[in-house]
C-alpha atoms as a printed R data frame, in Angstrom:
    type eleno elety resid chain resno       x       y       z
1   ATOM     1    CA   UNK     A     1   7.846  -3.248 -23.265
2   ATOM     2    CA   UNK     A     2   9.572  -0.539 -21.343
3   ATOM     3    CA   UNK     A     3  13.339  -1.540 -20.208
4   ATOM     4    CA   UNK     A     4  14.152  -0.643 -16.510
5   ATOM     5    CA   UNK     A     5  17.517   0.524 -16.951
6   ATOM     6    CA   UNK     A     6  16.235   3.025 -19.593
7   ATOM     7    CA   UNK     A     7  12.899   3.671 -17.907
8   ATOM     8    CA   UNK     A     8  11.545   7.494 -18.729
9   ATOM     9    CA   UNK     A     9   9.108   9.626 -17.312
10  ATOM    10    CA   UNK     A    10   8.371  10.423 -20.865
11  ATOM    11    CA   UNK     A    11   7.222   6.742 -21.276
12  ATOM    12    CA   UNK     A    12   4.423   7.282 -18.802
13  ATOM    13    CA   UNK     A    13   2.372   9.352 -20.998
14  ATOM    14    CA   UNK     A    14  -1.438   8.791 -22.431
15  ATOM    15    CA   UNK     A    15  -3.740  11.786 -23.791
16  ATOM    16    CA   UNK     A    16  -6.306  13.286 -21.246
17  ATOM    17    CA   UNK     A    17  -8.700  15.955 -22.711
18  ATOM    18    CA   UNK     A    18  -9.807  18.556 -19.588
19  ATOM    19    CA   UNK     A    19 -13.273  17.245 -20.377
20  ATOM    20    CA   UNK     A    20 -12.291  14.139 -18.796
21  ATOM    21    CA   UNK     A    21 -11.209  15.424 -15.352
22  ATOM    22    CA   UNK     A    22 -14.252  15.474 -12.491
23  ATOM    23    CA   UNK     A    23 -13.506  18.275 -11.001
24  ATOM    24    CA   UNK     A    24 -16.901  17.725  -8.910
25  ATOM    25    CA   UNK     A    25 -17.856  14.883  -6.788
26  ATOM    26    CA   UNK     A    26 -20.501  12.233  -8.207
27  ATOM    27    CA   UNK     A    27 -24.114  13.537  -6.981
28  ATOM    28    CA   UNK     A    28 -23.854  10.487  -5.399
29  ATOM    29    CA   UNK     A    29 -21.140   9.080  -3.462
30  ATOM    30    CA   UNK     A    30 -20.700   5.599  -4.591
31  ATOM    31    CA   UNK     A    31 -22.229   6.028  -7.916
32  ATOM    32    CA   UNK     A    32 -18.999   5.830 -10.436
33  ATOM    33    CA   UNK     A    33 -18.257   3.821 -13.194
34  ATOM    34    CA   UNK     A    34 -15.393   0.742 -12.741
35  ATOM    35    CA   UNK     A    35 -13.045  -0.568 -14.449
36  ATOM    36    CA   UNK     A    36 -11.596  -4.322 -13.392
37  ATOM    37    CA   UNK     A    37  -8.387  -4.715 -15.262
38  ATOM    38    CA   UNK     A    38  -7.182  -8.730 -14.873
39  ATOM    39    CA   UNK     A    39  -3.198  -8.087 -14.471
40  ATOM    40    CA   UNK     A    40  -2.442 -11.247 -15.537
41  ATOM    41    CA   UNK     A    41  -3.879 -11.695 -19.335
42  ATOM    42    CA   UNK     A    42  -4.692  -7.515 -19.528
43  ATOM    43    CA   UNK     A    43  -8.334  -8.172 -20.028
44  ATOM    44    CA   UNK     A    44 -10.597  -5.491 -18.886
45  ATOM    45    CA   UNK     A    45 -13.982  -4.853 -18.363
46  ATOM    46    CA   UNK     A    46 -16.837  -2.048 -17.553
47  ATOM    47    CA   UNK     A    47 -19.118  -2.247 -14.769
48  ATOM    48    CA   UNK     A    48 -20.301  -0.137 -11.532
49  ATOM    49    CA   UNK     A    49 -18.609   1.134  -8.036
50  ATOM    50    CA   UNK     A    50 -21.026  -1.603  -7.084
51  ATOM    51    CA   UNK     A    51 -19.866  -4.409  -8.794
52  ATOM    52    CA   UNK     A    52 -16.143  -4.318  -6.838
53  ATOM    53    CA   UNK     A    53 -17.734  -6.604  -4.440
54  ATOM    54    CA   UNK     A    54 -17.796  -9.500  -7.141
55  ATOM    55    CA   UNK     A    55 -13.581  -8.985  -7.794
56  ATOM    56    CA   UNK     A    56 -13.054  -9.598  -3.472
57  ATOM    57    CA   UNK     A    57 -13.358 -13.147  -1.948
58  ATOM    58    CA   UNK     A    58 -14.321 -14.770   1.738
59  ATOM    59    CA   UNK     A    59 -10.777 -14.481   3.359
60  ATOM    60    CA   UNK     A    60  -9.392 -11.537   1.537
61  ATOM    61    CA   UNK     A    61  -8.253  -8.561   3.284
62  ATOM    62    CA   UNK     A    62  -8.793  -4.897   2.576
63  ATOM    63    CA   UNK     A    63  -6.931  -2.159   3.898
64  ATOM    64    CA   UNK     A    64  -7.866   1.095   4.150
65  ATOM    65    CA   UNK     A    65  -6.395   4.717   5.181
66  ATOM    66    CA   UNK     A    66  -7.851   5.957   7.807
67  ATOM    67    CA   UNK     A    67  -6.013   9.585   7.837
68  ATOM    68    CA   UNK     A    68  -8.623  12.936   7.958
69  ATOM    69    CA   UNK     A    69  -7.696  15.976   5.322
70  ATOM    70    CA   UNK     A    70  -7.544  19.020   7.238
71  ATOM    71    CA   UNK     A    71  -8.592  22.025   6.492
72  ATOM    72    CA   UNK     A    72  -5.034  23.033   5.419
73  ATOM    73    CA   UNK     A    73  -5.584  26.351   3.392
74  ATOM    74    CA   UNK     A    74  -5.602  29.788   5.468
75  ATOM    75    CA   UNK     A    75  -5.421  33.030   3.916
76  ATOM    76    CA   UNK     A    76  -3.397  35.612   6.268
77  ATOM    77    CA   UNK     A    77  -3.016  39.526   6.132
78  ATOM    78    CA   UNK     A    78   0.507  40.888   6.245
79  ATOM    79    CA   UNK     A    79   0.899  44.372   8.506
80  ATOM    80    CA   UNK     A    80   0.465  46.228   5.123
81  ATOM    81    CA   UNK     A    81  -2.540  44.778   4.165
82  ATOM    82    CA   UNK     A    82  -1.853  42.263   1.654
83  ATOM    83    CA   UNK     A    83  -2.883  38.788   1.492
84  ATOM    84    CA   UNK     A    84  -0.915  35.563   2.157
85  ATOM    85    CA   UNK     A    85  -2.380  32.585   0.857
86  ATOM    86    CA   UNK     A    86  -0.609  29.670   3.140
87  ATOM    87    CA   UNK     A    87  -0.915  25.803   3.179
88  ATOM    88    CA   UNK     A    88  -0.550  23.988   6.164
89  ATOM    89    CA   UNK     A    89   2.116  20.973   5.418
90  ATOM    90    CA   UNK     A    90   0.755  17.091   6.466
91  ATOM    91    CA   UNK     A    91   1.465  15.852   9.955
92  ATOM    92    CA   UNK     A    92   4.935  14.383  10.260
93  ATOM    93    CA   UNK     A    93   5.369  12.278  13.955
94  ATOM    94    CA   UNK     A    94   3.052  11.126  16.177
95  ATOM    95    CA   UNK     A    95   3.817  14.268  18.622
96  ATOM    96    CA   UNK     A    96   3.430  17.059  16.288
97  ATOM    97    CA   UNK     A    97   3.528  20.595  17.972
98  ATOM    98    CA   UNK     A    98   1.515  22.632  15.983
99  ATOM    99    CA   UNK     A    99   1.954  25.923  17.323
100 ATOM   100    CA   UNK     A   100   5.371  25.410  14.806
101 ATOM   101    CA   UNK     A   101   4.761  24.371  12.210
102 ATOM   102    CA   UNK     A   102   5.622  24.304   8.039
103 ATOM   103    CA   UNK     A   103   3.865  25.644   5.809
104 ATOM   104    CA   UNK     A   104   3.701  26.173   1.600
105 ATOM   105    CA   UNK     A   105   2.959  30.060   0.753
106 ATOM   106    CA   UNK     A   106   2.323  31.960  -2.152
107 ATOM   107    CA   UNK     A   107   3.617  35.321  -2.697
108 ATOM   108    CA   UNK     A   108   6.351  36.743  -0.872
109 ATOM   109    CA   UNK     A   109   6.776  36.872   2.734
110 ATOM   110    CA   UNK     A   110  10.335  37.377   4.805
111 ATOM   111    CA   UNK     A   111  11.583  36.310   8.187
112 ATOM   112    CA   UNK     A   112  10.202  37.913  10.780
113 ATOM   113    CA   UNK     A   113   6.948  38.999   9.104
114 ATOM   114    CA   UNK     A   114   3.697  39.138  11.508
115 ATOM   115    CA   UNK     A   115   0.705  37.281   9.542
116 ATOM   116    CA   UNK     A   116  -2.680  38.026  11.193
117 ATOM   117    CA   UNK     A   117  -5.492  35.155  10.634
118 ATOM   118    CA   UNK     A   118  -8.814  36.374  12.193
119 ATOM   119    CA   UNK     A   119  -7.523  37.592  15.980
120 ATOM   120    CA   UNK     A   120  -4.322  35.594  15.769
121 ATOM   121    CA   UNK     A   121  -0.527  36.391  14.971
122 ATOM   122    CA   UNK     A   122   1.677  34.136  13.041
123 ATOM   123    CA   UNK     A   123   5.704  34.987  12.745
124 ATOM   124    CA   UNK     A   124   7.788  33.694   9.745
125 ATOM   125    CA   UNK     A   125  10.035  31.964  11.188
126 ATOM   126    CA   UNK     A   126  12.498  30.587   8.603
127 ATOM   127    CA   UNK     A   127  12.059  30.500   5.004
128 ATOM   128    CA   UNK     A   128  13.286  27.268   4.453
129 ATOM   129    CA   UNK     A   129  13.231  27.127   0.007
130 ATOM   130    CA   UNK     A   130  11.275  25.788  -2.295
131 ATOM   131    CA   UNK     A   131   8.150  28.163  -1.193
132 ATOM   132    CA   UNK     A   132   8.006  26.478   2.490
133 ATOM   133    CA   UNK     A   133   8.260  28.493   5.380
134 ATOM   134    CA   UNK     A   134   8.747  27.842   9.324
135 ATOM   135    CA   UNK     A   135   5.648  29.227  11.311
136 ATOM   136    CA   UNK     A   136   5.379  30.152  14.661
137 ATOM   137    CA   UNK     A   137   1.935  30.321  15.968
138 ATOM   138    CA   UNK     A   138   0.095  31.159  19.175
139 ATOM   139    CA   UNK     A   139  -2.682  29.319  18.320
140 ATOM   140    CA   UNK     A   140  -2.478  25.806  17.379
141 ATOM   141    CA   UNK     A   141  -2.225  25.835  13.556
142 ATOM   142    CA   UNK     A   142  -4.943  22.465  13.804
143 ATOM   143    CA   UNK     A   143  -6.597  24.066  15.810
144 ATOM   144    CA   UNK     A   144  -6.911  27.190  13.671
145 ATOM   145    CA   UNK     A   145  -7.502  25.468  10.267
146 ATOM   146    CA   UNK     A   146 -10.582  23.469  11.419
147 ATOM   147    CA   UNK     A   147 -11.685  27.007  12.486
148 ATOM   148    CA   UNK     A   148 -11.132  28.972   9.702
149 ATOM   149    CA   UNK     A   149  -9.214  27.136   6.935
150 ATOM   150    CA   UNK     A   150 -10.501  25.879   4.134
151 ATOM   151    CA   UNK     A   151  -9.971  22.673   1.994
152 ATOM   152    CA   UNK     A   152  -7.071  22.323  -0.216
153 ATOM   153    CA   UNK     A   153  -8.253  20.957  -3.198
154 ATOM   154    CA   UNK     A   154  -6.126  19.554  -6.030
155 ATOM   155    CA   UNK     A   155  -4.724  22.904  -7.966
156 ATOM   156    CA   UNK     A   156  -5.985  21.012 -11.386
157 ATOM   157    CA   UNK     A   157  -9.670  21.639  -9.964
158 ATOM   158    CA   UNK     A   158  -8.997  25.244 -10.465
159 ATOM   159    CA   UNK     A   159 -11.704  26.355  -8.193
160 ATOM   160    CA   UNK     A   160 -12.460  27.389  -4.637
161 ATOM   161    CA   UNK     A   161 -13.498  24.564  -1.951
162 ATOM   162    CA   UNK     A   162 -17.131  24.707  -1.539
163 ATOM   163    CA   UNK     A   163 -19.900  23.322   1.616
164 ATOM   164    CA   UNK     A   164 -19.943  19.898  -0.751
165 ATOM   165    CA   UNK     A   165 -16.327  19.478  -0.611
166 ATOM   166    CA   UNK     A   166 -15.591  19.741   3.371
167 ATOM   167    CA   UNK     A   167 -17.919  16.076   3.243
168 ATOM   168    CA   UNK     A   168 -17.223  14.682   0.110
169 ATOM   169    CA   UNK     A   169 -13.306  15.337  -0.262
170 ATOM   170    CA   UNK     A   170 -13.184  12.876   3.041
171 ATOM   171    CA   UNK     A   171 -13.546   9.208   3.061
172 ATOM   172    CA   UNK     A   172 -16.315   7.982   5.194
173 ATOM   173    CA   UNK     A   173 -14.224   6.210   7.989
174 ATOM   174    CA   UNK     A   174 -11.627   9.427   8.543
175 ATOM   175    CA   UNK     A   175 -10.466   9.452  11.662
176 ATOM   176    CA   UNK     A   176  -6.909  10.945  12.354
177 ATOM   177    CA   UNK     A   177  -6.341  14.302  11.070
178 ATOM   178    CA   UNK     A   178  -3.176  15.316   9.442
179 ATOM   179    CA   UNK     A   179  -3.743  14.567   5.374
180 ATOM   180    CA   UNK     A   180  -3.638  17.760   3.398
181 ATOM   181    CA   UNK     A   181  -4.972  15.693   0.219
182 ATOM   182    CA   UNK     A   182  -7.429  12.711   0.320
183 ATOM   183    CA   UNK     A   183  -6.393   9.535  -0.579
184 ATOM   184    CA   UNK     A   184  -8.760   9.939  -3.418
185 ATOM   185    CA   UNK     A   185  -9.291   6.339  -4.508
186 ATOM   186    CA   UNK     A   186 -11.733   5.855  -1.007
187 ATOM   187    CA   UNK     A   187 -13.771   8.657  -2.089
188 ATOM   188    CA   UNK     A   188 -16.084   6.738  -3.631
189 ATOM   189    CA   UNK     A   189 -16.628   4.135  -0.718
190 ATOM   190    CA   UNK     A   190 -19.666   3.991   0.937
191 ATOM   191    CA   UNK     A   191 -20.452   2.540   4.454
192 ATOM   192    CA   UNK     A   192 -23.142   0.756   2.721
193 ATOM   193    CA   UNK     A   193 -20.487  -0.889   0.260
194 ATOM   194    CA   UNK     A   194 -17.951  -1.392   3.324
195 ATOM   195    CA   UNK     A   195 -20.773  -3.202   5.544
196 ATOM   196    CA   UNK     A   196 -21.484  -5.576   2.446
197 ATOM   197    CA   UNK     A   197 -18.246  -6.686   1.775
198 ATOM   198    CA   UNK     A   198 -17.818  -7.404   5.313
199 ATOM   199    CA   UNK     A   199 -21.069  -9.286   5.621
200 ATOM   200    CA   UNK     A   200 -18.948 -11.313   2.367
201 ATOM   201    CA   UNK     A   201 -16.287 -12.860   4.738
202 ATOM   202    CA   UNK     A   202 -13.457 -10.153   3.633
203 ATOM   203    CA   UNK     A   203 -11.473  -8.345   7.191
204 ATOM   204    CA   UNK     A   204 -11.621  -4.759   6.435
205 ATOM   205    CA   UNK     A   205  -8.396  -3.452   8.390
206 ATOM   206    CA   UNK     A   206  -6.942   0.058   8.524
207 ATOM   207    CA   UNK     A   207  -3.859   2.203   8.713
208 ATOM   208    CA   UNK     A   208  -2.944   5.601   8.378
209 ATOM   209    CA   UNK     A   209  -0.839   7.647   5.829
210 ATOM   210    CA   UNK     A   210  -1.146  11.513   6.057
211 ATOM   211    CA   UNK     A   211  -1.008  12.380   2.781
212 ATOM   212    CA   UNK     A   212   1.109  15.663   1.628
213 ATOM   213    CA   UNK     A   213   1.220  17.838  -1.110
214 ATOM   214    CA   UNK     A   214   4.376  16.223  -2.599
215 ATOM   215    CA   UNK     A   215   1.337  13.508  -4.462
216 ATOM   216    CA   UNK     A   216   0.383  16.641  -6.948
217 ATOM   217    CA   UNK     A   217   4.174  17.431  -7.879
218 ATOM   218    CA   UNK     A   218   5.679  16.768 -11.195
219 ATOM   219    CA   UNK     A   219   8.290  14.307 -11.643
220 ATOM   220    CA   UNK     A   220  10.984  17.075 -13.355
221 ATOM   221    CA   UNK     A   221  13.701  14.557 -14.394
222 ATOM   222    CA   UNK     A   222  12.986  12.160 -17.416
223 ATOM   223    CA   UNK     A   223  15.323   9.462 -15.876
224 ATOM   224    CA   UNK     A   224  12.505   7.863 -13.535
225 ATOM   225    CA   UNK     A   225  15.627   6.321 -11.341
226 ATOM   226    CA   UNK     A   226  16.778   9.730 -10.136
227 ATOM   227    CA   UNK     A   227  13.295  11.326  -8.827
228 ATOM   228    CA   UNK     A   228  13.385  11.784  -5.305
229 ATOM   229    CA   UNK     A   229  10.187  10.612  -3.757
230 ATOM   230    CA   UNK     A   230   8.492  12.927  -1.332
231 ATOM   231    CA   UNK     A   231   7.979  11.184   2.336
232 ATOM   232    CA   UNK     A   232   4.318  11.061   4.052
233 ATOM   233    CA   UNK     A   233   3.901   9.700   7.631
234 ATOM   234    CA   UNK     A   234   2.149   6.293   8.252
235 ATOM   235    CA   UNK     A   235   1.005   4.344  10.987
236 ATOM   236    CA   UNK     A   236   1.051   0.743  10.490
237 ATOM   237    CA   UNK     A   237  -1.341  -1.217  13.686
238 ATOM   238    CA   UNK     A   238  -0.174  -4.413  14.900
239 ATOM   239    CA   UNK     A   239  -3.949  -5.305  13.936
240 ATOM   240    CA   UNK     A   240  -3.751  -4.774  10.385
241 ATOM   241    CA   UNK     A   241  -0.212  -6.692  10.500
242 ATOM   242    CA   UNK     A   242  -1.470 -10.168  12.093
243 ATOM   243    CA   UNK     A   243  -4.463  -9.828   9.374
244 ATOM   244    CA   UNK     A   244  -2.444  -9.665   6.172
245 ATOM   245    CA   UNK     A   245  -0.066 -12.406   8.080
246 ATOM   246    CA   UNK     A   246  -3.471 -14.532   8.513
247 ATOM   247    CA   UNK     A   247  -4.760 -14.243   5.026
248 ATOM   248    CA   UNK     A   248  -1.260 -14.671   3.519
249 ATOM   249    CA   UNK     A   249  -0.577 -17.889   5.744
250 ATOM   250    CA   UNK     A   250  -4.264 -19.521   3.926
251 ATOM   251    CA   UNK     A   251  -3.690 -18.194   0.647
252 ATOM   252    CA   UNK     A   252  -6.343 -15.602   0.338
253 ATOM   253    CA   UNK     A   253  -5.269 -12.229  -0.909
254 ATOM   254    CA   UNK     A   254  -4.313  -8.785   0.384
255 ATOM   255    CA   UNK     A   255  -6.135  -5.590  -1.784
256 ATOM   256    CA   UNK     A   256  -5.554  -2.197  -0.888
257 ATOM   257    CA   UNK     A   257  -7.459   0.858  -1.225
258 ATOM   258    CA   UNK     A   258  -5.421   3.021  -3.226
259 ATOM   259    CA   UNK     A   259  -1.837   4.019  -3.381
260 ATOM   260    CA   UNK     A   260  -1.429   5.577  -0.497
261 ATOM   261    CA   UNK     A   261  -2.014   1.720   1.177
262 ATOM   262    CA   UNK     A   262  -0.561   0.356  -1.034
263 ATOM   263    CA   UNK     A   263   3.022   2.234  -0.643
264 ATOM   264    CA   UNK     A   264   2.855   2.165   3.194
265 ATOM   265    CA   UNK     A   265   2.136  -1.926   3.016
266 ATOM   266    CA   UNK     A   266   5.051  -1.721   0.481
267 ATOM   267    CA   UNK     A   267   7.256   0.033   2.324
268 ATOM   268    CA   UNK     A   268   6.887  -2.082   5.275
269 ATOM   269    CA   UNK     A   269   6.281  -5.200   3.325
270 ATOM   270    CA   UNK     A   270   9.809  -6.923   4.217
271 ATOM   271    CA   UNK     A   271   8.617  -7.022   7.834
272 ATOM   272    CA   UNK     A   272   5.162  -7.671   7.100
273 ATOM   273    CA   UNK     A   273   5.869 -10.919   5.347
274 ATOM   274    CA   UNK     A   274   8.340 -11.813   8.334
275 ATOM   275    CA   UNK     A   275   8.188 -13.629  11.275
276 ATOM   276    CA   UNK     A   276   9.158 -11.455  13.562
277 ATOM   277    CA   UNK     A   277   6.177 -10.254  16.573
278 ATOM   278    CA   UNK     A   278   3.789  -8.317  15.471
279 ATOM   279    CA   UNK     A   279   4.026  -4.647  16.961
280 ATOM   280    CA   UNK     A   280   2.742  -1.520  15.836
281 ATOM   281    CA   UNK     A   281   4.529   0.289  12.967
282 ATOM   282    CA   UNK     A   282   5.314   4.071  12.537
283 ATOM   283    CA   UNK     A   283   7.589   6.430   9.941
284 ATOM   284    CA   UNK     A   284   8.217   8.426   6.987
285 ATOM   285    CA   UNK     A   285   7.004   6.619   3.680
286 ATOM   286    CA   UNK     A   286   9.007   7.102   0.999
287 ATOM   287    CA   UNK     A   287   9.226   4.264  -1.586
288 ATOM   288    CA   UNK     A   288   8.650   4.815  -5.090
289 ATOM   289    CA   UNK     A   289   7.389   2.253  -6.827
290 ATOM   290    CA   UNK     A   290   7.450   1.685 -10.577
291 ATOM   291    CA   UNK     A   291   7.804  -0.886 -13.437
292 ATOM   292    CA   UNK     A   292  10.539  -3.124 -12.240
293 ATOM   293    CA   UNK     A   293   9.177  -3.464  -8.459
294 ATOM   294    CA   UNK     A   294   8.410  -7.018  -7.226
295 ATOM   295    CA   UNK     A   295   5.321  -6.592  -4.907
296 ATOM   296    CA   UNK     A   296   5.937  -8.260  -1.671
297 ATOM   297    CA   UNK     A   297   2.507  -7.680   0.104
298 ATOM   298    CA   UNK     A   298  -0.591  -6.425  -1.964
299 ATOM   299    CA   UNK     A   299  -2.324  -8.514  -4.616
300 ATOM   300    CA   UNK     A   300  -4.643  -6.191  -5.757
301 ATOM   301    CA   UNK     A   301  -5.639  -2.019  -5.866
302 ATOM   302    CA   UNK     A   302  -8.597  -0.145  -5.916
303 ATOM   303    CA   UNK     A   303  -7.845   3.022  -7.530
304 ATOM   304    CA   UNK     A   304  -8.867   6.370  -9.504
305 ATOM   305    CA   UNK     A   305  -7.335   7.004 -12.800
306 ATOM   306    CA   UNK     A   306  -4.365   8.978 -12.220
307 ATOM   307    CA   UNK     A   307  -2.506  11.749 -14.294
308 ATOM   308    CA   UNK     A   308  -0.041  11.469 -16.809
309 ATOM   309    CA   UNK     A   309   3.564  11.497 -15.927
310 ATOM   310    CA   UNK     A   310   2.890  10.660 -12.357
311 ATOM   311    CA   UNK     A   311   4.368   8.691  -9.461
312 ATOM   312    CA   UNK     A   312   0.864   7.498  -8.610
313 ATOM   313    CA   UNK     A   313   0.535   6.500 -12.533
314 ATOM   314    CA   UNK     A   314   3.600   4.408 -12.274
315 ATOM   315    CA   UNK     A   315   2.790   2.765  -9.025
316 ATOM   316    CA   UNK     A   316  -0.013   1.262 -11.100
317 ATOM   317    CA   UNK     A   317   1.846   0.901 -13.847
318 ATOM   318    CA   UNK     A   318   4.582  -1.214 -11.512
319 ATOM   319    CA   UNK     A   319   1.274  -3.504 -10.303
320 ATOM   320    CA   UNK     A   320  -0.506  -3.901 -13.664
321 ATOM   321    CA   UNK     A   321   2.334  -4.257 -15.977
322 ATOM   322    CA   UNK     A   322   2.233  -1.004 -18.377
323 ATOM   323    CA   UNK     A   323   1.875  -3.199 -21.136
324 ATOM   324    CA   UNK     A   324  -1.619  -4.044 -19.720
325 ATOM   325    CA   UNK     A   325  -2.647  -0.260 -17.949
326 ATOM   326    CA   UNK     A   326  -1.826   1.616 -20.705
327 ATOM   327    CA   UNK     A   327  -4.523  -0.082 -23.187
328 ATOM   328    CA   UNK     A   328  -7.145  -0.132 -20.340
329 ATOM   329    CA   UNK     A   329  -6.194   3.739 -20.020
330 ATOM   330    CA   UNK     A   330  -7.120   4.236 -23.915
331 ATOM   331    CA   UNK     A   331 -10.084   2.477 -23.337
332 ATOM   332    CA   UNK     A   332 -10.921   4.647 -20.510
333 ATOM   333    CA   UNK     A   333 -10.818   7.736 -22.193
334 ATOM   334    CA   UNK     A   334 -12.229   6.490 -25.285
335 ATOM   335    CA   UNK     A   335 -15.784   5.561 -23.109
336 ATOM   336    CA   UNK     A   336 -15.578   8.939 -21.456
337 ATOM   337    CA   UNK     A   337 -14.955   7.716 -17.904
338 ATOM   338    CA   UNK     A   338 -13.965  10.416 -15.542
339 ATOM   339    CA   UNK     A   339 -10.112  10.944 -14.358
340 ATOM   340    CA   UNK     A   340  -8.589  11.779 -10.894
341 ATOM   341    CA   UNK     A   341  -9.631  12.623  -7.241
342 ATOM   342    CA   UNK     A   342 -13.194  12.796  -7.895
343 ATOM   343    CA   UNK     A   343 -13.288  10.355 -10.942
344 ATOM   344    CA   UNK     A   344 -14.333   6.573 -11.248
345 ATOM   345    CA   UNK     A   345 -12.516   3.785  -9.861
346 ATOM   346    CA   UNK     A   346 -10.427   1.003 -11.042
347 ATOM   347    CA   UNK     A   347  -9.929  -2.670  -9.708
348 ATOM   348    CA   UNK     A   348  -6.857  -4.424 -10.507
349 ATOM   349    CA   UNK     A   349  -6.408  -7.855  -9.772
């Protein structure tokens, strides 16, 4: 067992062979393989996407994220020719003006450089460090995207977005635009799926967290307690609030689809499990959650099989006990299921 006051990012390790990465959608959506993973004794078990019904109960509550992935990845021409490939950062606010905006860009560009994209002029700004830059942009940047961008698919795909990817790199229910990755573990959702567990007695509710590019970043310290945790928006609906409050008051439980739920409903968990009036939530996310956390809302995750070394892996890790995740991971790879965005699924409960 891992100690918390010694807790390295080293410790979060497992081996993944490329084979094992889907770096392709299923040819069907809601075709995977699952993995239910009892928290309590560690036991596991294989079965279908279609089975998760059978692990969620009459009276349970499942949240989802309802944020849309833009099309976040625009490749610009600087005056001499050259190309500037640059990736739109997630929506921060509920007022975002996107005619300035930031922005992640490869290759060099300077303040005060004129980017063209199709008939429109971008000006650097400010470049602000770490390979983000402040753009200023006659037409609106969302706008633009949608129009000509493209989707920004996980760098570990190591490919170009296709047709297939503008549908299937999008849950089903995606609504507000502003993610610039998909919260990958509702990928595999179906409205078919959704409908039947709703037709079960289980309140589907939603929020929004606009996911950001920070979720594919390395953790580069070893000491877990000194990584800085990236911060994504989130909208939190007084809807969503009074549900988890009803289902907690009778004792029925609260699963969320994937970490990016589960870290807003985490984040705002003190509230949620208060007394105080239920109103609408809104802010910038940015818990991190591993071994040592004491869940206050969620009592179970859907979720993909996430890489090595990650926040995302220790989120799981913090929910499932390491102790427990870490064989179900060996078993994982062992049976050849498939890892990441466009992998299977697990259920944890």
């Amino acid at each position: 067992m891992i100690g918390y006051d010694d807790m390295k990012t080293s410790d979060f390790d497992y081996h993944l062979d490329d084979n094992l990465i889907a770096d392709v959608p299923p040819d069907i959506r809601g075709s995977s393989r699952l993995l239910a993973l009892n928290k309590k004794t560690g036991e596991y078990s294989d079965g279908l996407y279609t089975d998760l019904i059978d692990f969620l109960h009459p009276g349970d509550v499942l949240v989802l994220n309802d944020t849309r992935v833009i099309k976040a990845r625009i490749k610009a021409q600087k005056a001499n020719g050259a190309t500037r490939e640059l990736i739109l950062i997630e929506k921060h606010g509920t007022t975002d003006d996107w005619h300035y905006h930031k922005v992640l860009y490869r290759k060099k560009i300077s303040k005060g450089d004129i980017l063209t994209v199709g008939a429109y002029a971008l000006e650097v700004e400010e470049i602000l460090g770490d390979g983000i830059a402040q753009i200023k942009s006659e037409k609106d940047l969302l706008e633009l995207s949608q129009e000509i961008g493209t989707v920004p698919l996980p760098p570990y795909m190591r490919r170009e977005a296709t047709e297939q990817d503008i549908e299937r790199y999008q849950t089903v229910w995606a609504d507000d635009a502003g993610s610039v990755a998909a919260p990958t573990a509702s990928l595999n959702m179906t409205a078919e799926a959704l409908r039947e567990i709703e037709n079960k007695g289980i309140k589907v509710c939603y929020a929004t967290l606009h996911v950001g590019l920070g979720t594919f970043l390395p953790i580069r310290v070893d000491d877990v307690a000194t990584h800085t945790m990236h911060k994504e928006f989130f909208v939190l609906p007084k809807e969503t609030i009074t549900s988890i409050r009803d289902a907690k008051k009778h004792n029925k439980r609260v699963f969320a689809l994937g970490t990016t739920i589960t870290r807003t409903l985490e984040y705002t968990g003190d509230y949620i499990v208060s007394d105080d009036p239920a109103v609408d939530k809104h802010g910038d996310a940015d818990i991190f959650i591993y071994p040592g956390y004491s869940f206050k809302v969620i009592d179970g995750i859907i979720t993909n099989f996430h890489a090595p070394r990650s926040t995302v892996l220790m989120l799981t890790a913090a929910f499932a006990g390491w102790e427990h995740l870490l064989p179900a991971y060996n078993h994982a790879t062992a049976t050849h299921y498939s890892f990441l965005s466009y992998g299977d699924s697990m259920v944890i409960y």
